[in-house]
Residue frames relative to the residue before (quaternion, step in Angstrom):
aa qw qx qy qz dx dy dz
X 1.0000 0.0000 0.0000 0.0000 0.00 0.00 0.00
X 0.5157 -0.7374 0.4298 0.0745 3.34 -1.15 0.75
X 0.1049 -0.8154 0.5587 0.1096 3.90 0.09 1.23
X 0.2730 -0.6520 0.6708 0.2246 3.64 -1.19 0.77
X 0.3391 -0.6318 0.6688 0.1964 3.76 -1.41 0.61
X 0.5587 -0.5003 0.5545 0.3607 3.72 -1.29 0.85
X 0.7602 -0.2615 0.5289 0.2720 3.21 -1.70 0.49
X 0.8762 -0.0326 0.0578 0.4773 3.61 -0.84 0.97
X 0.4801 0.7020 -0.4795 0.2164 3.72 0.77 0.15
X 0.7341 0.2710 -0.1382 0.6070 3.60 1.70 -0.60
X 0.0928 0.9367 -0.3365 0.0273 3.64 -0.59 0.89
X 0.6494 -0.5766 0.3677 0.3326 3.34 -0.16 0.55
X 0.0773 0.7737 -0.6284 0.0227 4.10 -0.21 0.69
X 0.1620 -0.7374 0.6090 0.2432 3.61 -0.65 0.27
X 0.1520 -0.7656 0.6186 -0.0902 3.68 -0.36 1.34
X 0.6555 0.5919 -0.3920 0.2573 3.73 0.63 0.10
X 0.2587 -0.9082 0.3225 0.0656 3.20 -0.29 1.48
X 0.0228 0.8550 -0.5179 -0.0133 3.83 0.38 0.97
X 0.4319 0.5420 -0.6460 0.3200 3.97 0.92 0.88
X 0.6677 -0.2999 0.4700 0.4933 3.32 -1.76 -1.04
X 0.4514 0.6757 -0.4650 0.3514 3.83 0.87 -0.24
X 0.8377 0.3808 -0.2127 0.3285 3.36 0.78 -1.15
X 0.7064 0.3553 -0.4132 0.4518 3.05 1.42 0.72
X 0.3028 0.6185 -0.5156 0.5099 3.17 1.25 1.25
X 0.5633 -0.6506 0.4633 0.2117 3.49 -1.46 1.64
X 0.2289 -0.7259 0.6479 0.0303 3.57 -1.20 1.15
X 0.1915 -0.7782 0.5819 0.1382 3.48 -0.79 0.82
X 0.0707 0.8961 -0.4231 -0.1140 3.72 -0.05 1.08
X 0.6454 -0.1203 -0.2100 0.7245 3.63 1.45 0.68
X 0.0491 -0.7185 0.6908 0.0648 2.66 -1.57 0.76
X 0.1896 -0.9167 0.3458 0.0637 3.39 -1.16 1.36
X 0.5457 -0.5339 0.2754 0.5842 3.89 -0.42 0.57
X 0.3877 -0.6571 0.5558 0.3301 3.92 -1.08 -0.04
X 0.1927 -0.7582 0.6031 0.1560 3.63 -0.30 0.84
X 0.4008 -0.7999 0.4462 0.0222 3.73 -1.05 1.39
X 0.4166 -0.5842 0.5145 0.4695 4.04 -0.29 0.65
X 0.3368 -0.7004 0.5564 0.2940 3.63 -1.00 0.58
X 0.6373 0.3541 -0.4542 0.5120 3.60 1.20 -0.09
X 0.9338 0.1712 -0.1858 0.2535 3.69 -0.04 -0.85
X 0.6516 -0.4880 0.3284 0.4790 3.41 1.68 0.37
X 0.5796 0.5932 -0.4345 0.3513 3.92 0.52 -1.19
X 0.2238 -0.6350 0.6787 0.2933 3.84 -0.88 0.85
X 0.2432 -0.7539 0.6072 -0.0617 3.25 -1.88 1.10
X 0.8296 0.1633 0.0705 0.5293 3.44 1.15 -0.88
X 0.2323 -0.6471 0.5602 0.4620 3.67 -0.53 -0.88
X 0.6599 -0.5011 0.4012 0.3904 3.52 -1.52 1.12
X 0.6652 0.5189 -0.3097 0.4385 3.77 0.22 -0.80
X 0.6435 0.3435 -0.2905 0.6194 3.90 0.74 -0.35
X 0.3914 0.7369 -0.3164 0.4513 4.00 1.06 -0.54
X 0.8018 0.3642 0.0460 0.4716 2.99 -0.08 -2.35
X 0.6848 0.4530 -0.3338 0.4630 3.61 0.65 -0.59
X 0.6509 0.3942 -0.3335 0.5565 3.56 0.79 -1.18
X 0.5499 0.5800 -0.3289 0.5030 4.03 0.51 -0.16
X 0.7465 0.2652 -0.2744 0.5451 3.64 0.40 -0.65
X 0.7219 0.4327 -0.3560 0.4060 3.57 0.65 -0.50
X 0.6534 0.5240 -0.2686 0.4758 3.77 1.24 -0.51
X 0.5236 0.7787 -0.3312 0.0994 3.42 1.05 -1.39
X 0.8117 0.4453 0.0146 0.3776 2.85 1.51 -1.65
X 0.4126 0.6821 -0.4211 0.4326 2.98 2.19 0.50
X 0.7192 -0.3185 0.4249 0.4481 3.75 -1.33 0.37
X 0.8457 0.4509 -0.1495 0.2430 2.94 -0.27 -2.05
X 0.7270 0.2803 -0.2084 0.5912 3.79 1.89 -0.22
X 0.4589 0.6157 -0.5211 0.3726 3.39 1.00 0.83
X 0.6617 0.3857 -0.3864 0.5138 3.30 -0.85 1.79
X 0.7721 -0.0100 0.3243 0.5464 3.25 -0.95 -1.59
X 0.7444 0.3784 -0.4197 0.3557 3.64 0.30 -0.65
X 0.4944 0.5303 -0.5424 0.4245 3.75 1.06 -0.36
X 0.7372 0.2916 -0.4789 0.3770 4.19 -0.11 -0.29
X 0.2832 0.6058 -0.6518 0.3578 4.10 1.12 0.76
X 0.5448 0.5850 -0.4663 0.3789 3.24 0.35 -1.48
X 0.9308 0.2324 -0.1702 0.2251 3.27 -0.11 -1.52
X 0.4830 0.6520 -0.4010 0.4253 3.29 1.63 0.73
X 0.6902 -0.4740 0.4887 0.2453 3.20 -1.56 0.42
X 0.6135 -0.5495 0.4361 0.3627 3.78 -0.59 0.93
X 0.7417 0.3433 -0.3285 0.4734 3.76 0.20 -0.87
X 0.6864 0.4011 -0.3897 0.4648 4.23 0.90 -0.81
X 0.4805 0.6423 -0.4821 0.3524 3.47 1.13 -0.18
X 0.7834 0.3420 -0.2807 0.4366 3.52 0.34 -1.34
X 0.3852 0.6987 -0.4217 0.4308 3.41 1.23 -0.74
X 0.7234 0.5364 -0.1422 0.4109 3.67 0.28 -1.96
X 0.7337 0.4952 -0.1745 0.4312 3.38 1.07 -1.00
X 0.6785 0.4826 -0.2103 0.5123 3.32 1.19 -0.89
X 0.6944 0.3958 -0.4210 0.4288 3.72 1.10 -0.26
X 0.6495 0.5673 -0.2842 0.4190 3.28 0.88 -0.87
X 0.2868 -0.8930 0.3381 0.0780 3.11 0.12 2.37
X 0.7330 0.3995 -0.3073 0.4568 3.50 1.65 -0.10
X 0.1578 0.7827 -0.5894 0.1231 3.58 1.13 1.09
X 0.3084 -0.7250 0.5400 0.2961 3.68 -0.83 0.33
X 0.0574 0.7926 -0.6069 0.0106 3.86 -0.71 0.78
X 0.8196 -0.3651 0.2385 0.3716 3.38 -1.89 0.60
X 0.6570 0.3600 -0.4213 0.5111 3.66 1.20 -0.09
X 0.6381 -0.4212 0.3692 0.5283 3.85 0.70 -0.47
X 0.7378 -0.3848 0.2576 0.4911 3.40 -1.74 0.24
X 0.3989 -0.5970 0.6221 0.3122 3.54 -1.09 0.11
X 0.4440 -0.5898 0.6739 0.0296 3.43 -1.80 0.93
């Protein structure tokens, strides 16, 4: 079956740009840089950070130390994981 659209509901915009403007840089988001809390390296943006942080905080598995993983860079993560002689893993606590 066939929907009609109201009068003027779809229109035509002419959006092509042939000045020098359009080859001038447009910022269309720009986001904070969120920082490894152990080595500094930005990894993310703070706003994806903070979100994955409130929703996780309150799990077991990040209560303590594991909540500043979240805020670590993939490489200080394992790094973080491998010293910490009482991490608990699919075989049991290490000794």
């Amino acid at each position: 079956m066939r929907q009609h659209l109201p009068e003027k509901a779809v229109t035509l915009e002419p959006r092509l740009l042939l000045s020098p403007q359009a080859k001038t840089e447009q910022v269309l988001h720009e986001a904070v840089p969120c920082n490894c809390v152990r080595c500094g390296k930005p990894f993310g943006n703070k706003q994806m950070i903070d979100n994955m942080v409130g929703k996780l905080g309150t799990h077991p598995m990040f209560s303590g130390d594991g909540l500043a993983r979240l805020q670590m860079c993939g490489d200080c993560r394992v790094i973080d994981m491998m010293e910490n002689k009482n991490e608990q893993t699919i075989f049991g606590i290490r000794s």
